[in-house]
VEXVEX-508981 format. One record per residue (C-alpha): chain; residue number from 0; residue in three letters; y, z, x. Coordinates in Angstrom, 3 decimals. Layout:
PT  chaine  num  residu         Y         Z         X
PT       A  NUM     ALA         Y         Z         X
...
END
This chain:
PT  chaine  num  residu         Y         Z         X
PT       A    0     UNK   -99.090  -209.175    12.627
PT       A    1     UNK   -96.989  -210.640    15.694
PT       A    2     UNK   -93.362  -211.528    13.802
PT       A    3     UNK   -91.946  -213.615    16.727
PT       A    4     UNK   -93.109  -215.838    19.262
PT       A    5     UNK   -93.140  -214.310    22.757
PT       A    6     UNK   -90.108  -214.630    24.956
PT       A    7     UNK   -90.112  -216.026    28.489
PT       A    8     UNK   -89.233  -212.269    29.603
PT       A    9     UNK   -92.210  -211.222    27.256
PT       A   10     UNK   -94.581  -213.269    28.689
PT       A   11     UNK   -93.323  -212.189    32.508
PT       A   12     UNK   -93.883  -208.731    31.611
PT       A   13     UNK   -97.152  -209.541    30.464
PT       A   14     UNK   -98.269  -211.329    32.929
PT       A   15     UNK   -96.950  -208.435    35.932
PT       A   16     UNK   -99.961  -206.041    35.095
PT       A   17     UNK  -102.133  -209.589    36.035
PT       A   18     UNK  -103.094  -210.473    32.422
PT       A   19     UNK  -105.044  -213.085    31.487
PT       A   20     UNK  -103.669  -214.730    28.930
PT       A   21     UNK  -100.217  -214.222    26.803
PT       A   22     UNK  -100.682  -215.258    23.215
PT       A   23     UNK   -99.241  -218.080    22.460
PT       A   24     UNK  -101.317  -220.284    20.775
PT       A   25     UNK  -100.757  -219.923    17.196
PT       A   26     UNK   -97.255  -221.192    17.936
PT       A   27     UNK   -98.025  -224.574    19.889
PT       A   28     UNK  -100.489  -225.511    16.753
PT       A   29     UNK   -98.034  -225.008    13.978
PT       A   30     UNK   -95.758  -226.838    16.407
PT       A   31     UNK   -98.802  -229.668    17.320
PT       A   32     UNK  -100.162  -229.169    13.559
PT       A   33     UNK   -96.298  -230.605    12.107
PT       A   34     UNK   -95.016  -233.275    14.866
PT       A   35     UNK   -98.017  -233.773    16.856
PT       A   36     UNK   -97.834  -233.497    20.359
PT       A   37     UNK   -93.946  -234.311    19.817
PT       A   38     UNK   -94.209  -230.969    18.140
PT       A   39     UNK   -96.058  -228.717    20.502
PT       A   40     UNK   -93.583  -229.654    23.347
PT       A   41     UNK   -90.405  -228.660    21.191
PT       A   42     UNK   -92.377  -224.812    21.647
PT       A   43     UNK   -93.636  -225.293    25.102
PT       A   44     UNK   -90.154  -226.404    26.459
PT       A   45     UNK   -87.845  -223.334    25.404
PT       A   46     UNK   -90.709  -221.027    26.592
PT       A   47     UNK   -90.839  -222.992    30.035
PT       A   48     UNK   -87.215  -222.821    30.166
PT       A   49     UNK   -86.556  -219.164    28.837
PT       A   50     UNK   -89.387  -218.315    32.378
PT       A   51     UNK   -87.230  -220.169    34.843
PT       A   52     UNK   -84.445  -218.034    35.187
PT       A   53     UNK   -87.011  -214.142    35.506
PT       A   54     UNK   -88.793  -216.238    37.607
PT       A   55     UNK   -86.444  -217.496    40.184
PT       A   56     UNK   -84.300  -214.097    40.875
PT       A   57     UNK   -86.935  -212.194    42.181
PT       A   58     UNK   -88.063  -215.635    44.064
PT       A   59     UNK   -91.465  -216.125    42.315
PT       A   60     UNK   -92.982  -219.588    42.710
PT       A   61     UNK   -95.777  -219.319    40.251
PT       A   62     UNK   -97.197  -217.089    37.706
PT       A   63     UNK   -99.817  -215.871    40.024
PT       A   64     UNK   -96.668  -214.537    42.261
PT       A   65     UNK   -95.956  -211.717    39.517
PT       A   66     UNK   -96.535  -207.926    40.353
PT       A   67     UNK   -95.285  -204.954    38.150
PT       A   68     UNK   -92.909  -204.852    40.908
PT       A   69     UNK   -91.163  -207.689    39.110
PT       A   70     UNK   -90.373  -206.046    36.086
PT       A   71     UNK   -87.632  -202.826    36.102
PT       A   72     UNK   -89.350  -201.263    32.755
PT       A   73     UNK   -92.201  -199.685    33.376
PT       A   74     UNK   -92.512  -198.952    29.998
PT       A   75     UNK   -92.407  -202.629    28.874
PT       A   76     UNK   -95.579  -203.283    31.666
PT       A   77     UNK   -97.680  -200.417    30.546
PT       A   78     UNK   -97.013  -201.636    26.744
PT       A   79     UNK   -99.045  -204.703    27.357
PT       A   80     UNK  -101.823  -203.362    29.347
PT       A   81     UNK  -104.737  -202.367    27.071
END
């Protein structure tokens, strides 16, 4: 069982090897599920904002910009890939 919600730099790391998705989910519908969509935005925003700053040092645009050249851990990439 996942005990934390996925950081920005987790989710950059799991998107270099090109995944598909990052799980977030569960987290946006406890946040949507308590507040509404008032809710799921208070989880969106600090993931949106915690991406930013990975994001703009290497120069990345989008998340379709992301290699495993992006991330210095090799270790951390190959953890995600199945």
């Amino acid at each position: 069982m996942r005990s934390r919600r996925p950081s920005g730099e987790d989710i950059l790391k799991a998107q270099a090897p090109a995944a598909d998705s990052v799980p977030t989910g569960r987290d946006i519908l406890y946040g949507f599920g308590g507040t509404g969509q008032v809710g799921a935005a208070h989880v969106i925003h600090p993931l949106k904002t915690e991406l930013e700053r990975p994001m703009a040092l290497p120069g990345t645009r989008s998340m379709l910009d992301i290699t495993p050249d992006h991330v210095r851990d090799r270790e951390a990439v190959r953890a995600y890939i199945p």
